[in-house]
Residue frames as a rotation matrix with the C-alpha (Angstrom) as fourth column:
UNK 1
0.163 -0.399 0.902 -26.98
-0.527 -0.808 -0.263 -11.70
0.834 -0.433 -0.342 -7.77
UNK 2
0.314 0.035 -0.949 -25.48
0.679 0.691 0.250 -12.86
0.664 -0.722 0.193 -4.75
UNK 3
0.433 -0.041 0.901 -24.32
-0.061 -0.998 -0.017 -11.08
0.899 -0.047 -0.434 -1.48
UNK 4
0.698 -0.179 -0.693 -21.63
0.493 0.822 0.284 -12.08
0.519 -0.541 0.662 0.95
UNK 5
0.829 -0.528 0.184 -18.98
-0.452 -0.827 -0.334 -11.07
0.328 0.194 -0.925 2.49
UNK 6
0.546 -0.320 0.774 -17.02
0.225 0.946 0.233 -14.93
-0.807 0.047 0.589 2.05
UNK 7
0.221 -0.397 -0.891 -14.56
-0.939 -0.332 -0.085 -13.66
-0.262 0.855 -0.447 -0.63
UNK 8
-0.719 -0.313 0.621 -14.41
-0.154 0.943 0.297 -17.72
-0.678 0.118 -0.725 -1.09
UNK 9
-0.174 0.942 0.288 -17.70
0.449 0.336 -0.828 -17.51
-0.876 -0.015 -0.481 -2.23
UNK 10
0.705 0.145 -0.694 -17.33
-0.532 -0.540 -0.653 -14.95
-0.470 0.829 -0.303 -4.91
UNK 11
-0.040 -0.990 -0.137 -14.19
-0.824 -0.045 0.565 -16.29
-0.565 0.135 -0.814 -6.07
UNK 12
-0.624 0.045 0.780 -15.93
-0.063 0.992 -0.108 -19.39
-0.779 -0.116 -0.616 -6.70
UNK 13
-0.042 0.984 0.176 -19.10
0.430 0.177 -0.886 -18.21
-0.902 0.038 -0.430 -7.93
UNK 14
0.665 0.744 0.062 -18.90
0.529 -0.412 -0.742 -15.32
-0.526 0.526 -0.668 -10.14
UNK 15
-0.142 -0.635 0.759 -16.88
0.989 -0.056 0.138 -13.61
-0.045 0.770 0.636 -12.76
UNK 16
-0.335 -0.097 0.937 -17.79
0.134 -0.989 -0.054 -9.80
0.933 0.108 0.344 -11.99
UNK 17
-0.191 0.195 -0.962 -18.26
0.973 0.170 -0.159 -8.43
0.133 -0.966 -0.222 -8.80
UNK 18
0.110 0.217 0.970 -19.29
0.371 -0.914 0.162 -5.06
0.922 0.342 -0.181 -7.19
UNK 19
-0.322 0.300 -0.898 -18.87
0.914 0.344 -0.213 -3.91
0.245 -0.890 -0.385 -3.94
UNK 20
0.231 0.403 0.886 -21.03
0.249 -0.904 0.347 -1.78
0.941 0.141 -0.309 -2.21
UNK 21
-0.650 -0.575 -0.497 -20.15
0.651 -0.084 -0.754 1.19
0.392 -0.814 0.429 0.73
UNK 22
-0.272 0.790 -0.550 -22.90
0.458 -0.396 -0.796 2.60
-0.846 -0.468 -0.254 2.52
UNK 23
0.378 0.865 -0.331 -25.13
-0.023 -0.349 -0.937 2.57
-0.926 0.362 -0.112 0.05
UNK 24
0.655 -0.282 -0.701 -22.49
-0.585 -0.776 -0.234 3.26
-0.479 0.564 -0.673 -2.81
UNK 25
0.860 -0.349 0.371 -20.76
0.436 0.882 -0.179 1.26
-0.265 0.316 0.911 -5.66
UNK 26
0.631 -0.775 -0.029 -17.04
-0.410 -0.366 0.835 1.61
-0.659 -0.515 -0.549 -4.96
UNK 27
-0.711 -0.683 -0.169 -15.64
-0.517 0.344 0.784 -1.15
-0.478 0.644 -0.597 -7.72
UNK 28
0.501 0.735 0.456 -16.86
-0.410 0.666 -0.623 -3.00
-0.762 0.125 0.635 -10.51
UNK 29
0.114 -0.664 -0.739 -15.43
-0.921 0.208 -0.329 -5.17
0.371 0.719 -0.588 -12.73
UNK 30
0.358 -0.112 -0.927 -13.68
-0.213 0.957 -0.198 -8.72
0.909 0.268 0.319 -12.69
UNK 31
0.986 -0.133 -0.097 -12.10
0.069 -0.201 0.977 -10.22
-0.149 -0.971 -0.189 -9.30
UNK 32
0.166 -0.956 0.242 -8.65
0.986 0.159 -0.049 -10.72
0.008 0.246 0.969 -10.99
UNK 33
0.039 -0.298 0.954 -8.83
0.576 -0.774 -0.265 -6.69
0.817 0.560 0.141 -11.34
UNK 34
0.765 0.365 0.531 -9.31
-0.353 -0.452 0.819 -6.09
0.539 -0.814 -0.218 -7.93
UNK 35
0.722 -0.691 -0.024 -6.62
0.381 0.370 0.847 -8.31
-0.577 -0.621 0.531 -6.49
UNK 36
0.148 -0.811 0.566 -4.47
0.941 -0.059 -0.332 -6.75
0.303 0.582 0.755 -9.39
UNK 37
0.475 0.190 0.859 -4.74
-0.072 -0.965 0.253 -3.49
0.877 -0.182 -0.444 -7.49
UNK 38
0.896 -0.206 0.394 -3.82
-0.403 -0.002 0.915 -4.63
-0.187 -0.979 -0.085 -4.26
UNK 39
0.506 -0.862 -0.031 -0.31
0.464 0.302 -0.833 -5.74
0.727 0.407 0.553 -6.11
UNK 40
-0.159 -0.893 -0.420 2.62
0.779 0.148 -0.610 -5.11
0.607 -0.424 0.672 -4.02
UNK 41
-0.247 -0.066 0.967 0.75
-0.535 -0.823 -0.193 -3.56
0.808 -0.565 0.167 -1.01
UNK 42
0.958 0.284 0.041 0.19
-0.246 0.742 0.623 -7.10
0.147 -0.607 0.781 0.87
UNK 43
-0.004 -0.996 -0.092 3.07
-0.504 0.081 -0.860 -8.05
0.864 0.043 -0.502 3.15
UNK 44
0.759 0.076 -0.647 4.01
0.486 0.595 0.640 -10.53
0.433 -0.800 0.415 6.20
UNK 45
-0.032 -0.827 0.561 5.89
-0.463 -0.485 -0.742 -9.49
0.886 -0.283 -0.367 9.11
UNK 46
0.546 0.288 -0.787 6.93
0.350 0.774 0.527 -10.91
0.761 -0.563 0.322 11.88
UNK 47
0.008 -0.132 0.991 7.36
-0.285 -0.950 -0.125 -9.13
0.958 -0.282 -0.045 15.15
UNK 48
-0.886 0.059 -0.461 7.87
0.423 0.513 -0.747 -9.49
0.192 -0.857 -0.479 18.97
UNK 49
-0.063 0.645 -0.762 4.75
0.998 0.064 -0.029 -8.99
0.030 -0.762 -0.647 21.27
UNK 50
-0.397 -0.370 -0.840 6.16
0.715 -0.698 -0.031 -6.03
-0.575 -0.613 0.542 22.66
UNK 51
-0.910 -0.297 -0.289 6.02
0.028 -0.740 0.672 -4.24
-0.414 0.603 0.682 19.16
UNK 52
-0.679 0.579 0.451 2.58
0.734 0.527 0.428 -5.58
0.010 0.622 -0.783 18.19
UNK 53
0.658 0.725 -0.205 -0.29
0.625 -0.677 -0.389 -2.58
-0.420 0.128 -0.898 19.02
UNK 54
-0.322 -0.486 -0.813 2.21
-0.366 -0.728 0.580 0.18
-0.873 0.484 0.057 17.64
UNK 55
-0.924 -0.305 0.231 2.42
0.047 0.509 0.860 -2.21
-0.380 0.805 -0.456 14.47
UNK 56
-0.165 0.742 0.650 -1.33
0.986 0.112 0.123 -2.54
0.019 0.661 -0.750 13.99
UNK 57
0.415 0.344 -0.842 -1.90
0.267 -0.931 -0.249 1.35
-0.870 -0.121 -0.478 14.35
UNK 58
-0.371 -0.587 -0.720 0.75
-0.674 -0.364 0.643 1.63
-0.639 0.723 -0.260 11.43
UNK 59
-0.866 -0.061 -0.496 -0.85
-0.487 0.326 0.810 -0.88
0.112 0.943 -0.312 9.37
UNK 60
0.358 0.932 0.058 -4.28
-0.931 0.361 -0.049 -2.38
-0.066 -0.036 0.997 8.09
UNK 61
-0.782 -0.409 0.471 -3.88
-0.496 0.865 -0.073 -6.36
-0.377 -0.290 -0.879 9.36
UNK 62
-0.477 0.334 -0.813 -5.42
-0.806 0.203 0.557 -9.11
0.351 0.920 0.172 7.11
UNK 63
0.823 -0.011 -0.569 -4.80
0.272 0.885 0.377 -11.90
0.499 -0.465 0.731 9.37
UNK 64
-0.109 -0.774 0.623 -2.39
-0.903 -0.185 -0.388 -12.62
0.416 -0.605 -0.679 12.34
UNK 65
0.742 0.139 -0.656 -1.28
0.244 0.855 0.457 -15.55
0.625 -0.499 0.600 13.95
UNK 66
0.716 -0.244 0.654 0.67
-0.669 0.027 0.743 -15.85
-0.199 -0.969 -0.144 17.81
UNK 67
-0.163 -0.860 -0.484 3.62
-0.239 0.511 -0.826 -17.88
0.957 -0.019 -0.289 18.13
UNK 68
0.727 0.671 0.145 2.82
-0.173 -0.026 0.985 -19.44
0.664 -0.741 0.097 21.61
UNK 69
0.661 -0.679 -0.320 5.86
0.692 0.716 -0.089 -20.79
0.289 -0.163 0.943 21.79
UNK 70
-0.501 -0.846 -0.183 8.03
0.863 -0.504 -0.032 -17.40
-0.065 -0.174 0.983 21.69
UNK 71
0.275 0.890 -0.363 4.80
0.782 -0.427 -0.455 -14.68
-0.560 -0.159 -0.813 21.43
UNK 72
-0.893 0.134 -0.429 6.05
-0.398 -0.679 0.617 -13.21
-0.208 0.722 0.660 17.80
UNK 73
0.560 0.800 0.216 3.17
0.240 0.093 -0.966 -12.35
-0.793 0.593 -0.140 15.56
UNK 74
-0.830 -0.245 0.500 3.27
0.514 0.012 0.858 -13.20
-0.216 0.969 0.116 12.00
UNK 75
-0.117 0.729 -0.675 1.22
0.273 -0.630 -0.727 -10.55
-0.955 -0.270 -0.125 10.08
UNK 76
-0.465 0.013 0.885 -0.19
0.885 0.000 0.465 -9.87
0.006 1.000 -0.011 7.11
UNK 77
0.174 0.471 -0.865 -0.77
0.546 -0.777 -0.313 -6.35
-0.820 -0.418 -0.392 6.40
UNK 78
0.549 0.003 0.836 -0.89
0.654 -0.624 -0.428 -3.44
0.520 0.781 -0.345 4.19
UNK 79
-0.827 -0.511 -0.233 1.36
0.542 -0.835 -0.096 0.02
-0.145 -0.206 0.968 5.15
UNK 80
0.222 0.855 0.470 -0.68
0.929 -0.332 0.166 2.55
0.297 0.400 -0.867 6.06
UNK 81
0.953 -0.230 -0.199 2.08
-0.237 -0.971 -0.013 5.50
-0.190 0.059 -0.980 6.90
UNK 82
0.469 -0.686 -0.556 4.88
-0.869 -0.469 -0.156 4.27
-0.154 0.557 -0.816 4.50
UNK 83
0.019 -0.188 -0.982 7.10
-0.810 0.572 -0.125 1.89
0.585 0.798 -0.141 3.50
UNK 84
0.890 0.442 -0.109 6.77
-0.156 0.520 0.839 -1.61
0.428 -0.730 0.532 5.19
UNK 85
0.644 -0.677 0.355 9.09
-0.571 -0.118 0.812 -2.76
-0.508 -0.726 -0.463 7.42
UNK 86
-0.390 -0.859 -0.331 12.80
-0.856 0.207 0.473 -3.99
-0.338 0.468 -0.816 6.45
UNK 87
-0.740 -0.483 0.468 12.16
-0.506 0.858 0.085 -7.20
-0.442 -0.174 -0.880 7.52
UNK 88
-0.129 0.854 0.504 8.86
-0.459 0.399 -0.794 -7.84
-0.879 -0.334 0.341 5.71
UNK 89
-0.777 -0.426 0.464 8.36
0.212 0.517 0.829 -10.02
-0.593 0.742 -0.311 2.77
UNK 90
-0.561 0.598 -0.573 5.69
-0.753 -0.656 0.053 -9.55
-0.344 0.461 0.818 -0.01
UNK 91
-0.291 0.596 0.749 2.47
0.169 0.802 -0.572 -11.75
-0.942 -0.040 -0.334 -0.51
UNK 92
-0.697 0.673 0.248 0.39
0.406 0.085 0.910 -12.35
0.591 0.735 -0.333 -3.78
UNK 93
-0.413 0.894 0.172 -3.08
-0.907 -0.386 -0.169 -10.35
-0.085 -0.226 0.970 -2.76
UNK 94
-0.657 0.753 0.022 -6.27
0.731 0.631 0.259 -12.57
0.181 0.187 -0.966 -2.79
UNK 95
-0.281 0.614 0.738 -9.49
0.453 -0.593 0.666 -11.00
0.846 0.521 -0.112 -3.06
UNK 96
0.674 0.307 -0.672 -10.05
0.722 -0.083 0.687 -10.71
0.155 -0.948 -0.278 0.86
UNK 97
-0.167 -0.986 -0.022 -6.74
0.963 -0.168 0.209 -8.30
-0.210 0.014 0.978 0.41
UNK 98
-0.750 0.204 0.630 -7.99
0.373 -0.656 0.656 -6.20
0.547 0.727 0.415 -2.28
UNK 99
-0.332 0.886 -0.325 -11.43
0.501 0.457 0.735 -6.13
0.799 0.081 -0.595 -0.26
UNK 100
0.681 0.304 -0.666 -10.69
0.707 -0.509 0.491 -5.06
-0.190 -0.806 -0.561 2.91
UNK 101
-0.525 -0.840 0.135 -7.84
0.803 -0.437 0.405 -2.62
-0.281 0.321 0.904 1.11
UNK 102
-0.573 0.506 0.644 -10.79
0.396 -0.517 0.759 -0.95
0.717 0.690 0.095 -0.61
UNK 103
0.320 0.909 0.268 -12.85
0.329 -0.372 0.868 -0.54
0.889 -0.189 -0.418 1.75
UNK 104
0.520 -0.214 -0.827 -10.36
0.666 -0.505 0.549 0.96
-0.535 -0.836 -0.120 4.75
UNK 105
-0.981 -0.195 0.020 -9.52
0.193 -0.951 0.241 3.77
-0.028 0.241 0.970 1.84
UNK 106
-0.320 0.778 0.540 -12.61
0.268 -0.472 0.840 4.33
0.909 0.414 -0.058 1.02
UNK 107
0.427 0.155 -0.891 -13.20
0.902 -0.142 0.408 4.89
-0.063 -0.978 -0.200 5.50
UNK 108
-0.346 -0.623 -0.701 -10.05
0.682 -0.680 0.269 7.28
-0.645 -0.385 0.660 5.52
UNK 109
0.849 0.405 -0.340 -11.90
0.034 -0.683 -0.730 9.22
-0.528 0.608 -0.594 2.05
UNK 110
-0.367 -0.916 -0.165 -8.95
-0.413 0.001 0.911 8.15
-0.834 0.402 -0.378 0.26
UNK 111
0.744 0.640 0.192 -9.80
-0.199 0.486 -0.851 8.02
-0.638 0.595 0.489 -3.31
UNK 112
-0.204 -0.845 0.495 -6.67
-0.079 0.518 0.852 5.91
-0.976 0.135 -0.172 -4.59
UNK 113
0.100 0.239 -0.966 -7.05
-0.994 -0.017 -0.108 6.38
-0.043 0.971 0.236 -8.59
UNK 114
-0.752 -0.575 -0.323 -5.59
-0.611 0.791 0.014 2.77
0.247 0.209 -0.946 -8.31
UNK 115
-0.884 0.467 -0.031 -9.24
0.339 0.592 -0.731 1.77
-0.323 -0.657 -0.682 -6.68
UNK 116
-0.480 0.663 -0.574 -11.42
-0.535 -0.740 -0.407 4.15
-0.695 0.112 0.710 -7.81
């Protein structure tokens, strides 16, 4: 048994995984089955400043990076009240995806059959 929250570390390590939410096992199974869930709900965009706190209210953010140079942010994110934006493109998940996907439905009491 191990217990992290380094999705590098699992990814490496082990070949089934579980994760627990207060107190409660939310997934089990393989990690390939978990990132196959989070299939075409991981996306980059890339926005001005201006638009950026609206943007993260409308969506769970994976990662961001600044542009110092011209102050867009590049985002990875999930939609969390509809489709993403025009301009965004679609990532491959990774298990950190799937991970923190699972566990900001499982916050809102969203039980996604697709997670469950």
């Amino acid at each position: 048994m191990l217990s992290t929250h380094i999705t590098e570390d699992i990814t490496a390590a082990a070949s089934q995984l579980s994760v627990l939410h207060h107190g409660r096992i939310i997934f089990s199974g393989a990690a390939a089955e978990l990132i196959k869930k989070a299939e075409g709900r991981v996306w980059s965009t890339t926005l001005s400043n201006e638009d950026w706190e609206l943007f993260k209210a409308q969506n769970l953010i994976h990662s961001f990076i600044t542009d110092p140079a011209t102050g867009q942010v590049t985002a990875c994110h999930t939609p969390l009240t509809g489709p993403p934006e025009r301009a965004s493109i679609p990532l491959e998940p990774n298990l950190e995806h799937a991970y923190t996907l699972l566990i900001e439905q499982q916050k809102h009491g969203e039980c996604d059959e697709e997670f469950s």
